[in-house]
N, C-alpha and C positions, 0 to 999 in steps of 0.2 A: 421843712424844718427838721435839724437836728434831733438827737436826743445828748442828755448831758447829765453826769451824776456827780454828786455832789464831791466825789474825788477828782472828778475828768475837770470840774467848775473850777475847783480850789488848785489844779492844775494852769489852769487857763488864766486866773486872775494872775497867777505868781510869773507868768511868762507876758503879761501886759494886754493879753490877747481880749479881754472883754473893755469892750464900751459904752455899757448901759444892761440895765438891768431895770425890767418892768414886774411889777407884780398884779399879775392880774384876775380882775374878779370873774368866776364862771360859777354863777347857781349860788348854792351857801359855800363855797370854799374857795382858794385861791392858788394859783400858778404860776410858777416862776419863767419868766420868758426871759432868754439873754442873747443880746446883741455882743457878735466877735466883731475885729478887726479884717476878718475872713468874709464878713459878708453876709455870711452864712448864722441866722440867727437859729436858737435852741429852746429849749425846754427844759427843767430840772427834769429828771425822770427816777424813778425809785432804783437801789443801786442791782438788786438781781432782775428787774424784768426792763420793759422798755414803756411802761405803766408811768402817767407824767406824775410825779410827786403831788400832790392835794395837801394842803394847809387848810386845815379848818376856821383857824386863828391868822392872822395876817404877825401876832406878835411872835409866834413860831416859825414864822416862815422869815424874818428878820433875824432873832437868832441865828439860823443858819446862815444865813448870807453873811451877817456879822461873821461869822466863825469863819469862811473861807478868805475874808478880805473885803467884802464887798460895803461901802459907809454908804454910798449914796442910792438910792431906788429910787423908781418910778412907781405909782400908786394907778392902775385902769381900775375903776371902779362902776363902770360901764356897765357892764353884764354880770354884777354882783347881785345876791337877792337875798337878805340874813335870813327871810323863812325860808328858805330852801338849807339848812344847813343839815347834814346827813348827824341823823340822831343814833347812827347805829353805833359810834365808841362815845356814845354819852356816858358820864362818869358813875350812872348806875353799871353801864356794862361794864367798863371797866374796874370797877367794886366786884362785880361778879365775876370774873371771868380773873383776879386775883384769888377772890376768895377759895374759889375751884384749885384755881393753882394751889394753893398751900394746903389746902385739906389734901389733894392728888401727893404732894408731900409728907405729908403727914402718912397719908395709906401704905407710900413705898416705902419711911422707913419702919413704919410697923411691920410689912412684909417683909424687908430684909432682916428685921432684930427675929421674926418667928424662923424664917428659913437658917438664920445661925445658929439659933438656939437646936433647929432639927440636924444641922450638922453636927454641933457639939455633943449632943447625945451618945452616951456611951453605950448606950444597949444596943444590940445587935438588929442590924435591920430583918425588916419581914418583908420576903419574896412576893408579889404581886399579885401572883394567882393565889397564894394563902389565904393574902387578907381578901380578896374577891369572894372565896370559898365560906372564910368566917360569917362573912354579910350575909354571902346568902343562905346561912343556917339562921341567922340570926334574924336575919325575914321571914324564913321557913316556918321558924317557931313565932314570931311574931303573926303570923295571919292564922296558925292554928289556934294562937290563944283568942284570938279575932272571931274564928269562925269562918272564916272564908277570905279569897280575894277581894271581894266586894269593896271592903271598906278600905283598903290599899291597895287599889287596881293601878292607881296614876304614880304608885312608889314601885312599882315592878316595871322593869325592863322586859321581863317575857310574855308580862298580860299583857302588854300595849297592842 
């Protein structure tokens, strides 16, 4: 069996080359099987790998066939099983997995409005090892007033 993406499909229908079109049930989800004029029948497959397309929904998997030309289908519903349907882009995930997106949004452009505002700054930049040197005075005096490393053992790079 071939493989066939849903541009090589919309290819195929507009050159007359398909002659059916089954949609068939495996487990909780469904695949597109298509019969050419060539013989050679195919599989929708996802468009960068050679992974066959999964339809969770049979009404998504219609859309698309609608959208390349395709009015009439076949239904195998055979080896279909609705408990078997993969809960992993359940619309909790999918909630999540946006909501991540837009906070990740949110983080980068508060990082880029901080990183302009340190460009736009007109006072003159401080050399690396300065401000390195300030710190560690400024620890120095911080564990004398402490008393010892003890209490900021895991804040020092040289007690470690």
């Amino acid at each position: 069996m071939q493989n066939m993406t849903v541009e090589q499909l919309r290819a195929t229908v507009g050159a007359g080359g398909v002659t059916g079109v089954t949609l068939k049930g495996q487990g909780g989800g469904f695949f597109v099987e298509i019969a050419t004029r060539s013989g050679q029948d195919a599989v929708l497959v996802k468009a960068r790998t050679t992974e066959p397309r999964r339809f969770g929904n049979p009404t998504s998997a219609l859309i698309v066939l609608r959208g390349v030309g395709i009015d009439f289908i076949q239904i195998d519903a055979t080896n279909w099983n609705p408990n078997q349907k993969d809960m992993s882009r359940s619309r909790q995930n999918c909630a999540d997995a946006m909501r991540e997106a837009h906070e990740a949004a949110a983080y980068n452009q508060w990082l880029a409005a901080e990183i302009q505002e340190a460009i736009d700054d007109p006072r003159p930049s401080i050399p690396h090892d300065e401000v390195m040197a300030r710190m560690d005075a400024r620890i120095a005096r911080l564990v004398e007033g402490v008393g010892g490393t003890q209490e900021l053992h895991h804040f020092l790079p040289s007690a470690r």
